[in-house]
N, C-alpha and C positions, 0 to 999 in steps of 0.2 A: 394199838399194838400192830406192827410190821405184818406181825405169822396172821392177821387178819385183814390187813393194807394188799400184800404183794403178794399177784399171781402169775408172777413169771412164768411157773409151771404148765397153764394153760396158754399164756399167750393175750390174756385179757386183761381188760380195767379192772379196778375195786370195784366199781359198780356192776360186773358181773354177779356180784356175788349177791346183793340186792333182789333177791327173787320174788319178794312180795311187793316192790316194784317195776320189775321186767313185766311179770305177769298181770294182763291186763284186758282189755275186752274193747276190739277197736270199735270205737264211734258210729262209724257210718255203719256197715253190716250188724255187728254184733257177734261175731266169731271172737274166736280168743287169740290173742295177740301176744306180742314180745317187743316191749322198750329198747330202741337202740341204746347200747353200752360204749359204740365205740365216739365219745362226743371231743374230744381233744386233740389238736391238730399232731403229726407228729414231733413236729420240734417244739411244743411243750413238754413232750414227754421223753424225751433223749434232751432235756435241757438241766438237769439234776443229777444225772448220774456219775459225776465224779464227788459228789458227795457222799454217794454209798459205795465206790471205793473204800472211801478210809475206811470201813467196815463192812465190808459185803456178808460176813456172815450171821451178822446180829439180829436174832430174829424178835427183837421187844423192844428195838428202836428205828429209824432211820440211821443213828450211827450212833456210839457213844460219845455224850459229851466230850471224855481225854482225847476221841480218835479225832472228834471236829475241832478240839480248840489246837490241837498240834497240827493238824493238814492247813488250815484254812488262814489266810484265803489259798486260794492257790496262786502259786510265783509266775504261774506263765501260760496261758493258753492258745493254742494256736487250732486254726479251724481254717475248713476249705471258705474261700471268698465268694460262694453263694451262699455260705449258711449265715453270713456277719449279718446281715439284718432281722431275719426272726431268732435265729439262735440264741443272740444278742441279747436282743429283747426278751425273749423267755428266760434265758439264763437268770439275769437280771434281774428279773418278777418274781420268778421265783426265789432265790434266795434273799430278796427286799421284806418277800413275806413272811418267808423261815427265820429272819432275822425279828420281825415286828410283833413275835411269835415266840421270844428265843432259845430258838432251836440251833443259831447258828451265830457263832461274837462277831462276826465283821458287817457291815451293810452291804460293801462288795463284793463278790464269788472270788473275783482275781486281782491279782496285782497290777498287771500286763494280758493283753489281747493280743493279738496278730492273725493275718490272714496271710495263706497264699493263692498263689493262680493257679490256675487251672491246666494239666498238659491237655491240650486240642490233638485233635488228628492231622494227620499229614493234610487235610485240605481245610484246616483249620476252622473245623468247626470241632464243639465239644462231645468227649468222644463218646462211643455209644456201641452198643451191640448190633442195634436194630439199625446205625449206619453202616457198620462193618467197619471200622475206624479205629476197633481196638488194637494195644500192644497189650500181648502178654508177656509180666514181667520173666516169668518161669521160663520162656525163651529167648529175653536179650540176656537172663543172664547165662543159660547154656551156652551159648554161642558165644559172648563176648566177657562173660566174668560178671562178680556182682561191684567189682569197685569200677569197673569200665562204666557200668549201670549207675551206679552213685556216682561218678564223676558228672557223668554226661547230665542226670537231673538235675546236680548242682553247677553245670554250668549254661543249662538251658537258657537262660536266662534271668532277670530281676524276680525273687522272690515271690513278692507281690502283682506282678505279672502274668497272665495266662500267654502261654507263649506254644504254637506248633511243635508237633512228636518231630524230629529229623532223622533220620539213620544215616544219614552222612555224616549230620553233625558227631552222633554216637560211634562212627567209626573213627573220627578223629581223635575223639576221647579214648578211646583206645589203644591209638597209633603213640598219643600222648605216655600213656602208661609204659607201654613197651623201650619209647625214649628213659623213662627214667630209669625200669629195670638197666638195660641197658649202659647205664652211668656206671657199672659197676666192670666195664671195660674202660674206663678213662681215669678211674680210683686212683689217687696216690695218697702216698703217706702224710699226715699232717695234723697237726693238734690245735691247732690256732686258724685263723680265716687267714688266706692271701691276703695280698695287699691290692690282687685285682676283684675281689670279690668280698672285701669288707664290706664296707658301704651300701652295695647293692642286696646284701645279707640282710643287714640291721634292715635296714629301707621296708625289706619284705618280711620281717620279722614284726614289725607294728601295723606294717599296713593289715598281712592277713591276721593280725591277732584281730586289731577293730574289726577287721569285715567278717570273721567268725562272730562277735559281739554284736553287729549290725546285720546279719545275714544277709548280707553281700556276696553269698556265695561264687557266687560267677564271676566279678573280679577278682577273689579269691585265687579260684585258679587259674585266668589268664595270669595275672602274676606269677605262679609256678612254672605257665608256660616259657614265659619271659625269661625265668631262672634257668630252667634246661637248654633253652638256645645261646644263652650266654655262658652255659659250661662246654659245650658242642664247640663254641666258637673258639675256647682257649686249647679245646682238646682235652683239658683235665677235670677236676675234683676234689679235692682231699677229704679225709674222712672226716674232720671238724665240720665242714660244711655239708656235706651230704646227712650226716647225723643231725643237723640241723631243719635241712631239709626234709629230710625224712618225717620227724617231730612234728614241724607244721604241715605237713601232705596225710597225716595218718587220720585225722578224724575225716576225710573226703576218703580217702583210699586203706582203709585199715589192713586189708590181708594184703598186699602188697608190701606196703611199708615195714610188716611186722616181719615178713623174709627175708627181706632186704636188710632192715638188723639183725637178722640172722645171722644171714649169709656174709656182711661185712665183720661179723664178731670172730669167725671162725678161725 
């Protein structure tokens, strides 16, 4: 039974609760003693928990059979790239077991894995408090927005790459942003793509569709960049293309984008 498994409330194992085996009479002296409780590493134990999602409140099971046979496996897991090796492997052990047990219908937790890297500190080591190397998010986004903020981590670099914090680079993502508000001084009327800017539409209409699929984030938006210097260069816009634009720029830059159809609708 769970309400006799899980002691979230304290903070302990199940085996806390085992009292006439904590309680015990050490060996050498002869004093009375206490079994350690805490025997399993941590990522044993944060290696099952999106299985008690599907049902965090069921307190006479680990989850009900309807809630695991509809969640599971799951479609897609993504974890920091220093947890892919024990994580992994716990994840893995564990639901191999729950499975050989069945408590759970797939042999595998998930359908898909992924890792990413790691942001470093500016001196490119990993960041840390006890180096002084942290960013806090709370202040690049007062200062600089939260889609400046999500631009700049999606174009830090490769995904899967641990790649250095920059604030240069984060001001550029910014300067970026500002260019596209700003398109909305070169707007003209228009319902269909130019004839100078067909091509180069479609082109970035599949590339960033795959590199949203491939989380390619970062060539994702140098392509946008590409696309605002080549509207700058004609001087113009129309709004077929900008709504287009727009469309593909909004899951990297949401509150921006979602203004900007605003403010073009009006």
């Amino acid at each position: 039974m769970l309400k006799n498994f899980c002691l979230v409330k304290i903070g302990e194992s199940p085996l806390a609760k085992q009292t006439d085996w904590i309680n015990t009479v050490c060996p050498h002296c002869g004093e009375k003693a206490k079994r350690e409780t805490d025997t399993m590493p941590q990522w044993a134990g944060s290696s099952w928990y999106f299985l008690r999602y599907m049902d965090p409140h069921n307190e006479n099971a680990l989850a009900s059979k309807e809630a695991i046979d509809y969640w599971t496996p799951i479609d897609w897991y993504n974890g920091g790239m220093e947890h892919t090796t024990l994580h992994l492997l716990y994840s893995r052990f564990w639901h191999k077991f729950l499975y050989d047990i069945g408590i759970v219908p797939t042999k595998e937790p998930y359908a898909k894995r992924t890792s990413h890297g790691m942001i470093l500190g500016n001196n490119g080591e990993k960041m840390s408090k006890s180096k002084g190397n942290v960013v806090n998010p709370d202040d690049i986004v007062a200062e600089f927005g939260a889609d400046s903020f999500r631009t700049y981590e999606m174009f830090i670099g490769p995904f899967d790459q641990s790649t250095p914090w920059s604030m240069e680079s984060l001001r550029g993502c910014s300067k970026f942003l500002d260019r596209v508000w700003n398109l909305t001084d070169i707007l003209v009327d228009g319902n269909s793509y130019s004839p100078e800017f067909e091509k180069m539409i479609h082109k970035a209409i599949k590339k960033i569709s795959n590199d949203y699929d491939t989380m390619k984030f970062n060539t994702a938006v140098s392509t946008f960049m590409t696309m605002v210097n080549e509207f700058y260069k004609l001087k113009r816009i129309n709004k077929a293309e900008f709504n287009t634009f727009l469309i593909l720029l909004n899951p990297i830059a949401p509150h921006i984008t979602e203004e900007l159809f605003a403010k073009v609708r009006k």
